[in-house]
C-alpha positions in Angstrom: 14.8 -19.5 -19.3 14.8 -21.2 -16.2 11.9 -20.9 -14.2 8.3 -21.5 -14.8 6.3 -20.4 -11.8 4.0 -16.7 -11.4 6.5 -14.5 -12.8 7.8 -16.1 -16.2 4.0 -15.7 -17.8 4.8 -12.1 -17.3 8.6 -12.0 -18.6 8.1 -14.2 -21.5 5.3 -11.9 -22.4 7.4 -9.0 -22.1 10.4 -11.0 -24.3 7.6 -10.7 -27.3 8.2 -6.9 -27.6 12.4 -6.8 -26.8 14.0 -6.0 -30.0 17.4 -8.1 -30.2 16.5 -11.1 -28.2 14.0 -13.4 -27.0 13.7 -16.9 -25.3 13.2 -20.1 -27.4 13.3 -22.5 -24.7 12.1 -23.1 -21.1 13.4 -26.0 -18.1 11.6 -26.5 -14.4 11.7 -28.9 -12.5 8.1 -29.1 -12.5 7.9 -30.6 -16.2 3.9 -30.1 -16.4 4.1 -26.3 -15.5 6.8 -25.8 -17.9 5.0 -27.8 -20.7 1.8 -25.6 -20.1 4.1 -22.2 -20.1 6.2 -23.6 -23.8 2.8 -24.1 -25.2 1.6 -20.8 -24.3 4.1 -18.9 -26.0 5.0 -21.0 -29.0 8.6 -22.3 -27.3 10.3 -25.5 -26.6 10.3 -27.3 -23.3 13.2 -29.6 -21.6 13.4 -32.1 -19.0 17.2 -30.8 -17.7 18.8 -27.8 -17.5 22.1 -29.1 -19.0 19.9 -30.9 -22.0 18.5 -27.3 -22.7 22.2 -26.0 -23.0 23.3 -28.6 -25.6 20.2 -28.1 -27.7 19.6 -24.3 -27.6 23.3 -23.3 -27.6 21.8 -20.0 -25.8 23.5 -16.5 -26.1 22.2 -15.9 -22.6 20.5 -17.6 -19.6 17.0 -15.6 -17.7 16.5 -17.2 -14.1 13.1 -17.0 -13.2 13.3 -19.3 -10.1 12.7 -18.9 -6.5 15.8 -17.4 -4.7 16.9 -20.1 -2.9 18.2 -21.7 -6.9 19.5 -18.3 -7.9 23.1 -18.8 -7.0 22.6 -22.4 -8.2 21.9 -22.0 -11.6 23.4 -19.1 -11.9 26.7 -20.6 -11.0 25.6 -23.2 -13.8 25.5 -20.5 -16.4 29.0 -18.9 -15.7 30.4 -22.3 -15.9 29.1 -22.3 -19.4 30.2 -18.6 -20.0 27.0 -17.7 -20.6 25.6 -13.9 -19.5 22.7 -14.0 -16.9 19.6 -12.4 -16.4 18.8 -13.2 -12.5 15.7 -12.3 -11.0 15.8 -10.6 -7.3 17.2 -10.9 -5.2 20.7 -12.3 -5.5 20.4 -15.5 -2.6 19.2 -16.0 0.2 22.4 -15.0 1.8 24.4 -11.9 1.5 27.2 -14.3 1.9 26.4 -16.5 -0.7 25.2 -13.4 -3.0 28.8 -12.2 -2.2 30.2 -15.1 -3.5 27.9 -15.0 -6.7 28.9 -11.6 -7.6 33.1 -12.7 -7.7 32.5 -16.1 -9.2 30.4 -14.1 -12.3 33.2 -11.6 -11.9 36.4 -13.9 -12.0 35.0 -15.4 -15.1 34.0 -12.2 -16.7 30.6 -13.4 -17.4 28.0 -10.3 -17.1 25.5 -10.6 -14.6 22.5 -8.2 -14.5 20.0 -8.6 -11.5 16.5 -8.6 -13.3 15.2 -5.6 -10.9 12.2 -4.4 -13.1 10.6 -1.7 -10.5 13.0 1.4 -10.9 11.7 0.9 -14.4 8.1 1.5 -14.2 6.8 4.5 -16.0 6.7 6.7 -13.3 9.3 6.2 -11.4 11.3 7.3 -14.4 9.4 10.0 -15.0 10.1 11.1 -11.2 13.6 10.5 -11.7 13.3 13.2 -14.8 11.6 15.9 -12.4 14.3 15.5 -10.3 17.5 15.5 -12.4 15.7 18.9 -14.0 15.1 20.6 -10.5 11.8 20.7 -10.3 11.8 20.3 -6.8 14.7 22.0 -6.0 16.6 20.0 -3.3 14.7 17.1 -2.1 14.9 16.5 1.2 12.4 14.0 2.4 10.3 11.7 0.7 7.7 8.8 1.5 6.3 5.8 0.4 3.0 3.6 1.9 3.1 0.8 0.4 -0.1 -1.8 0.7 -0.8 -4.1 -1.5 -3.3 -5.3 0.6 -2.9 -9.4 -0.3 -1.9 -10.8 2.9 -4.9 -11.4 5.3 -6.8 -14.3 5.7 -5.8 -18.0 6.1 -4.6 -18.3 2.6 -2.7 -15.0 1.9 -0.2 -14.9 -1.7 -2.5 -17.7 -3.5 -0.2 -17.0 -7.1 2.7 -17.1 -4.7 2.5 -19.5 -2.1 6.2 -19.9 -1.1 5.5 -16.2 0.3 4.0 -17.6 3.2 7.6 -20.1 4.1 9.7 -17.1 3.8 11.9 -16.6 6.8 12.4 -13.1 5.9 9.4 -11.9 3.9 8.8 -8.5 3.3 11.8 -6.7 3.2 13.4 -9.5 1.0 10.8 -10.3 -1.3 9.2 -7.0 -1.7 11.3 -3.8 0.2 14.3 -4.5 -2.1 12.5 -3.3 -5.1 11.9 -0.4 -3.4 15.6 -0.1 -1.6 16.6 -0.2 -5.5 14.2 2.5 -7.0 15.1 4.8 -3.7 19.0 5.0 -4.6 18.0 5.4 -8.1 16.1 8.2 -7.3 18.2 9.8 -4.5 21.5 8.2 -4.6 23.1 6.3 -1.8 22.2 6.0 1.5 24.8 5.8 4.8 22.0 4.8 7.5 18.6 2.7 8.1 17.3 2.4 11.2 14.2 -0.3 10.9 11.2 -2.1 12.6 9.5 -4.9 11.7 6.6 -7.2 12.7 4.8 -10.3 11.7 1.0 -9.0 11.5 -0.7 -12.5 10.1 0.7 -15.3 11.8 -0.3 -18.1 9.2 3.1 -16.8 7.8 6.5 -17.2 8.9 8.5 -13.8 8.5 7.7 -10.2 9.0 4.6 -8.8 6.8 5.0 -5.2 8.0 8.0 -3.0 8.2 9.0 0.5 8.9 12.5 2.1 7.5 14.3 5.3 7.7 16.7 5.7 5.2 19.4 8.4 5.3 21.6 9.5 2.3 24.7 10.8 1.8 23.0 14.0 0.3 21.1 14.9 3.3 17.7 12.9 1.7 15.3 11.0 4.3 13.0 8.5 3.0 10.4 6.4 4.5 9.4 3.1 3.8 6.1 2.4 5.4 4.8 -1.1 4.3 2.8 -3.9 5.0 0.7 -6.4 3.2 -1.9 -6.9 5.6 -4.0 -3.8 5.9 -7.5 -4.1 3.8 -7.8 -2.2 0.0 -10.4 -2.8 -1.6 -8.4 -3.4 -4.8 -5.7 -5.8 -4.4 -2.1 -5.4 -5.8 -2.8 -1.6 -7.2 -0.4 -0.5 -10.1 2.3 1.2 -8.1 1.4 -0.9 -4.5 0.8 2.1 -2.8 1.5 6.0 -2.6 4.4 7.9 -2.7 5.6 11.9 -1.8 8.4 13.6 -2.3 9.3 17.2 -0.9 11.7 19.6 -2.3 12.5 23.4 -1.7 11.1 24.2 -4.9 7.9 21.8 -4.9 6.0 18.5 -4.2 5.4 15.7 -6.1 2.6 12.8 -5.4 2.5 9.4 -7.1 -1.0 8.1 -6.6 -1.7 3.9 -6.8 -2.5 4.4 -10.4 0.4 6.0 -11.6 -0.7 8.7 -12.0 1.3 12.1 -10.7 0.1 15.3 -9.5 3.0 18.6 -9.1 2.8 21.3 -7.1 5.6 24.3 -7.4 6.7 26.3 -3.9 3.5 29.0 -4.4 1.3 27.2 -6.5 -1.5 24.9 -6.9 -1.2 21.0 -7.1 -1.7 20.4 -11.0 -1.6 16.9 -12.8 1.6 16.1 -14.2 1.0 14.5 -17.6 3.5 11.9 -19.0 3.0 8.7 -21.2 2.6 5.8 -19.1 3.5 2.3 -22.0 -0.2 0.6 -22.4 2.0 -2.8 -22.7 3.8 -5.0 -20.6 3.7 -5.3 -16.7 3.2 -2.1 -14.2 4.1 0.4 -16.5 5.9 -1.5 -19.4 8.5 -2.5 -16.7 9.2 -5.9 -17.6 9.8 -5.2 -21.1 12.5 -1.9 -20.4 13.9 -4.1 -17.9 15.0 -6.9 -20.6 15.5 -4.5 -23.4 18.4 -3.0 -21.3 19.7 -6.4 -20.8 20.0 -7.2 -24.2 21.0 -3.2 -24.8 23.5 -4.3 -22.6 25.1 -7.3 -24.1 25.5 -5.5 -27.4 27.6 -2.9 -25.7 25.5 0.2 -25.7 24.7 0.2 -22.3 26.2 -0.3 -18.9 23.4 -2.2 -16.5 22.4 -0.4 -14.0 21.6 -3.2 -12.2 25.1 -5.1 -12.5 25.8 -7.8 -9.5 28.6 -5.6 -8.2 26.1 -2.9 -8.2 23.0 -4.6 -6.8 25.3 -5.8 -3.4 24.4 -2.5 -2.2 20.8 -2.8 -2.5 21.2 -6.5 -0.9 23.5 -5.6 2.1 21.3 -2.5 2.9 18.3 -5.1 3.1 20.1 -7.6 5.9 21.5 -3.9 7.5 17.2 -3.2 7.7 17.2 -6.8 9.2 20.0 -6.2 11.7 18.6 -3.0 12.6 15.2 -5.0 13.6 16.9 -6.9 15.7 19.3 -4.9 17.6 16.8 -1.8 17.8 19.5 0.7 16.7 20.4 2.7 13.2 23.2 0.7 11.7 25.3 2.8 9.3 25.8 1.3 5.9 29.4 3.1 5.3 31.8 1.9 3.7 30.1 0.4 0.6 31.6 -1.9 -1.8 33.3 -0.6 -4.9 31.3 -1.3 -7.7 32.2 -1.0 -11.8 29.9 -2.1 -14.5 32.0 -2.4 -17.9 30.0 -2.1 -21.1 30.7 -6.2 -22.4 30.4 -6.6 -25.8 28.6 -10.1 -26.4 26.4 -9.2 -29.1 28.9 -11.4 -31.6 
């Protein structure tokens, strides 16, 4: 693994419960941090990335880094034909996350973007509802999203590189969601977007509003900010969602929870097992167990490179719609494939 800040406590946690892989060593640049994260789970620690290469001999490489070193090391690890696990998002270009996706892709090294929100618990329970007709045709859904951690003169203590973000909020956090919404609904052809900077201790936009518009007539949503006050920071699912069908309703509620109502009826709770391990739902630990699912060849990623362009270039069209104040259409999209690899030899 590369990478030892907030985030890689909570992977290398969920790599204790992934059946077929796991991570025996650890490099950042910050040698201390790492040291303290190696003894924590039991692993080795090392003082270069290339020194961790020649003594692990991995099968695979996770990069748990900041974006701005995703294409960096990632690059690295395709030099050394080595599949990658690459936390979101891609860069901190489109251009350069572009160019990541066809250097991964001339080399035929896999790349899988490690985007762990479409696989919370209830989100694929919503996708089940809706690939069974339960709601007949959806045609609108919405999503509030407040985590509530970004007021005050110190705002994102366990992430503090938050606050030097050019683009914030619709990089860092509305991609997850951009993900889970074509996941649900498929793809979109439109986004018209505003956004705002609410606290000004940070540099880009902590609030943003987005209407997306898919190819099968769906209109989502996105309503989101981190400033507004909750009296429970950082709630399971970050905020509430609805989603509106001819046949019914569905509500997801901040603790996962989800509550159906049929065309006629009365809302009722919606029962479905939500995994008591791993982060938000068990979502760190399906996320990497589809990796490594992956690289033995029984699975395609659903979050290939090729694939997770279209989540990134639908982000910068949300930040070129701020700007110019008009819808921008996101037609045509890049053709994607995601070949089941066999690397499990």
């Amino acid at each position: 693994m590369v990478g030892a800040g907030f985030f890689a406590d909570i992977q290398l946690e969920a790599w204790a419960s992934v059946h077929g892989g796991g991570i025996v060593g650890i490099y950042d640049q910050d040698f201390q941090k790492a040291q303290h994260i190696a003894h924590k789970y039991g692993i080795e620690v090392y003082s270069s990335f290339d020194d961790m290469l020649a003594s692990v001999k991995p099968h695979f490489i996770d990069i748990c880094t900041p974006p701005d070193s995703h294409s960096y090391y990632a690059r690295l690890a395709a030099d050394a034909s080595l599949p990658i696990l690459c936390q979101k998002p891609l860069s901190t270009t489109l251009k350069e996350g572009r160019e990541l996706v066809q250097y991964c892709k001339e080399r035929r090294v896999p790349l899988m973007i490690n985007e762990n929100w479409r696989w919370q618990a209830w989100y694929r329970e919503i996708k089940k509802l809706i690939d069974a007709k339960a709601l007949g045709e959806v045609y609108t859904a919405y999503f509030s999203m407040r985590p509530g951690d970004g007021w005050g003169s110190n705002p994102y203590a366990m992430q503090p590189y938050f606050k030097k973000m050019e683009k914030f909020l619709l990089f860092e956090t509305g991609v997850h969601y951009i993900d889970t919404f074509r996941y649900l609904f498929g793809e979109m052809e439109s986004v018209y977007c505003r956004t705002r900077t609410i606290n000004p201790v940070i540099k880009g936009e902590d609030f943003a509003i987005a209407q997306f518009h898919f190819d099968n007539g769906v209109t989502v949503i996105y309503d989101a900010n981190r400033t507004t006050y909750k009296e429970h920071e950082r709630s399971l699912t970050y905020g509430c969602m609805t989603i509106e069908g001819t046949g019914g309703s569905l509500r997801l509620q901040e603790d996962g929870r989800l509550f159906y109502t049929a065309r006629g009826g009365t809302e009722q709770e919606h029962t479905y097992p939500i995994p008591a391990n791993g982060w938000k739902g068990g979502s760190t630990i399906a996320t990497q167990q589809h990796f490594i699912d992956g690289l033995a060849g029984k699975c395609a990623f659903e979050t290939s490179g090729e694939d997770y362009l279209i989540t990134f270039e639908t982000v910068f069209a949300c930040y070129e719609s701020a700007s110019s104040n008009k819808a921008v259409s996101l037609l045509p999209r890049p053709v994607t494939t995601s070949p089941v690899i066999n690397h499990s030899q």
